[in-house]
C-alpha positions in Angstrom: 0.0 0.0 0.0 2.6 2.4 1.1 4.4 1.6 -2.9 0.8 2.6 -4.3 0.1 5.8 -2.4 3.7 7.0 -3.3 3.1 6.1 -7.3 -0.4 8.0 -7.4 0.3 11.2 -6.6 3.2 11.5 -8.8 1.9 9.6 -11.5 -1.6 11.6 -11.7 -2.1 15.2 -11.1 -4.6 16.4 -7.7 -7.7 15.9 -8.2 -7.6 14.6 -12.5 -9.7 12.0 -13.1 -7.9 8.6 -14.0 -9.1 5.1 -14.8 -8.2 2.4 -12.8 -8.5 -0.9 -14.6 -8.2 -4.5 -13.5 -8.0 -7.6 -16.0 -8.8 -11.0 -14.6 -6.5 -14.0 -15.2 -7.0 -14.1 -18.9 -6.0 -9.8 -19.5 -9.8 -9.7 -20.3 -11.4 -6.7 -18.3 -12.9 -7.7 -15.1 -13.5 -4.2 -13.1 -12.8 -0.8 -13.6 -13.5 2.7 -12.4 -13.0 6.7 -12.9 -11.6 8.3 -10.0 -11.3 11.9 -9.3 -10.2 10.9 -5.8 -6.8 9.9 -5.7 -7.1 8.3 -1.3 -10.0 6.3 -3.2 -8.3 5.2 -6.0 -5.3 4.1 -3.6 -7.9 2.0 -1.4 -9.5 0.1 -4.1 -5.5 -0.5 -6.1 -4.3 -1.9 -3.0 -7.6 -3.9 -2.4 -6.9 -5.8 -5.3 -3.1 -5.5 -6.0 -1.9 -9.5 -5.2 -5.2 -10.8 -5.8 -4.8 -10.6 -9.6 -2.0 -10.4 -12.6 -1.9 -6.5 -12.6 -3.7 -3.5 -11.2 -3.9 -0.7 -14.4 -4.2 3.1 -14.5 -4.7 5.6 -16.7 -1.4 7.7 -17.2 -2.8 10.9 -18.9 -5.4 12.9 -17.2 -8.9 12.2 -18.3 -11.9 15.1 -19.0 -14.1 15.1 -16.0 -17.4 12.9 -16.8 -20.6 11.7 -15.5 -19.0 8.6 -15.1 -16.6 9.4 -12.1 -17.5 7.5 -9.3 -14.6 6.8 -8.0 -15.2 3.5 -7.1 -14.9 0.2 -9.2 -17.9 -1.3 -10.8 -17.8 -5.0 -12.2 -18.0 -4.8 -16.8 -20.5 -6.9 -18.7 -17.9 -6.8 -21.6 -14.0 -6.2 -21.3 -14.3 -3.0 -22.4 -12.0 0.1 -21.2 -13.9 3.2 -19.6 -11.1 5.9 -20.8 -11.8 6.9 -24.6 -9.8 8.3 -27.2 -11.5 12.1 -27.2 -11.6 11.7 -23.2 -7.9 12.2 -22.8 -7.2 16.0 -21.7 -3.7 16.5 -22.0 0.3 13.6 -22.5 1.8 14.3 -19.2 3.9 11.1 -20.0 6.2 9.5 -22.6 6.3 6.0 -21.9 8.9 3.6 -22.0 8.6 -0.3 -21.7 11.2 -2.3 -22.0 10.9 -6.3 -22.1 12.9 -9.4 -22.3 11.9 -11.0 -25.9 10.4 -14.6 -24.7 7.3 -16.8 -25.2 4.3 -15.3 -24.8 2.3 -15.9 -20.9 6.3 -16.6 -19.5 7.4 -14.6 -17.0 10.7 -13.8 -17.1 13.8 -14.9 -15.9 16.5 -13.2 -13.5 18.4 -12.4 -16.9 16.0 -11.8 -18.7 14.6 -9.0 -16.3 18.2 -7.9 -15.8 18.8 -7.7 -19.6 15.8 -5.4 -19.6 16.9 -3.2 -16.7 20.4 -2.9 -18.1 18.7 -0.9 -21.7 16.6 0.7 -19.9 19.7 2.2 -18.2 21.5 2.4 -21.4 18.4 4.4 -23.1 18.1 6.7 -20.3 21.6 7.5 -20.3 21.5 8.0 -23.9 19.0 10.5 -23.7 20.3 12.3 -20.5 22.6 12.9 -23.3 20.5 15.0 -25.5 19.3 17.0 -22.2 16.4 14.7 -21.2 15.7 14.7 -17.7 15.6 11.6 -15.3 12.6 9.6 -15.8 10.8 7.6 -12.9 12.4 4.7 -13.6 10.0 1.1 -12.5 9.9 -2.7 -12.5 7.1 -3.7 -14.2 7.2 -7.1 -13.3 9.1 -8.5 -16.7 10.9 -5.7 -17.2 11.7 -2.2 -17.0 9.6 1.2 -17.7 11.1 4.5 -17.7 8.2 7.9 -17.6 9.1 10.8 -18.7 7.3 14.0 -18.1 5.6 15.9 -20.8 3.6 18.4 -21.3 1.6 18.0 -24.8 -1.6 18.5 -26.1 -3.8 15.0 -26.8 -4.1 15.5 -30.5 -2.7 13.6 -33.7 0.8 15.5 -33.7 1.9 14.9 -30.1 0.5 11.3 -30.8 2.6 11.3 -34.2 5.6 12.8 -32.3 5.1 10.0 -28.9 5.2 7.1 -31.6 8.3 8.0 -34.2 10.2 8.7 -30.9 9.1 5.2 -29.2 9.8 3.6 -32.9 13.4 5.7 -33.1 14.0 3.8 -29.4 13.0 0.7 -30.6 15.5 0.9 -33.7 18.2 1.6 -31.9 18.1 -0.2 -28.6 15.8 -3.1 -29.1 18.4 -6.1 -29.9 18.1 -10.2 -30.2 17.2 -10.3 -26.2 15.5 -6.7 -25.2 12.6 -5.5 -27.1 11.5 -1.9 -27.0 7.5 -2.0 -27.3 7.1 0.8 -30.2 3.1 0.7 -29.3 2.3 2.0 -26.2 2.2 5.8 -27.6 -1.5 5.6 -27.1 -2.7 8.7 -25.1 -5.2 6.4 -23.7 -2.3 3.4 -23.0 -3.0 2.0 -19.4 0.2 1.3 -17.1 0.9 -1.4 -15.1 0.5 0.7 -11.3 
């Protein structure tokens, strides 16, 4: 719990309204909510975080809706409450970094070292250019790195997200480390 209510409230911003998704056992969508109330959305994370594969959130603040209830509600279909247009402003650049393996097989200590050690590289790299330090996580397989932006939700910061996640997947993904080149979704949920 203490790990969750130190990730909130520098992941989302006071009082924004996030998503906070959980999958069941097979990644389809099982519960999920729209929080304005960040204590809330710390209490129901850490209710189910152990109890299933991952507990999700929203990254980018959402527009406020009729829909925040800020509590969980059980879906009839997997599907996601945050849409496209809902998205108000980037505030991140996302990074994930994985160990290339099977699909549904966790990773070994190598692998998630392998992961860790680009993800070190890339954010050295860009320190570099003049980038800042990211938050740097574990997300379970292997590594993320967040960078903080500050961009519009609209098809150019979208266009700009994605060439940069597909110019760090050129140069660093390799035989063993894959860069995922997707997540550039304003809408992309992260593992919390």
């Amino acid at each position: 719990m203490a790990e969750v209510r130190r990730a909130v409230p520098t992941l989302l911003q006071p009082g924004a309204v996030a998503e906070l998704y959980l999958p069941d056992q097979s990644g389809a969508g099982l519960r999920a909510g729209l929080y304005d109330d960040a204590h809330v959305l710390v209490h129901d994370a850490t209710e189910w975080s152990g109890r299933l594969p991952a507990v999700f959130v929203s990254l980018n603040p959402l527009a406020p809706s009729a829909t925040v209830t800020n509590r969980l509600h059980e879906l009839i279909r997997p599907v996601r409450d945050c849409r496209r247009a809902e998205v108000v402003r980037r505030r991140w650049f996302p990074i994930d970094i994985d160990p290339r393996r099977p699909p549904n097989c966790s990773s070994t200590e190598q692998e998630h070292a392998a992961a860790f050690a680009t993800a070190n590289r890339i954010r050295e790299w860009l320190a570099g250019l003049g980038w800042p330090e990211p938050l740097i996580a574990d997300s379970g397989n292997g590594a993320h790195l967040l960078y903080r932006v500050n961009l519009p939700h609209d098809a150019a910061s979208t266009r700009l997200i994605e060439l940069g996640l597909a110019a760090l997947a050129l140069r660093f993904s390799d035989q063993r480390v894959e860069v995922d080149a997707s997540v550039g979704d304003g809408t992309r949920l992260w593992k919390l």
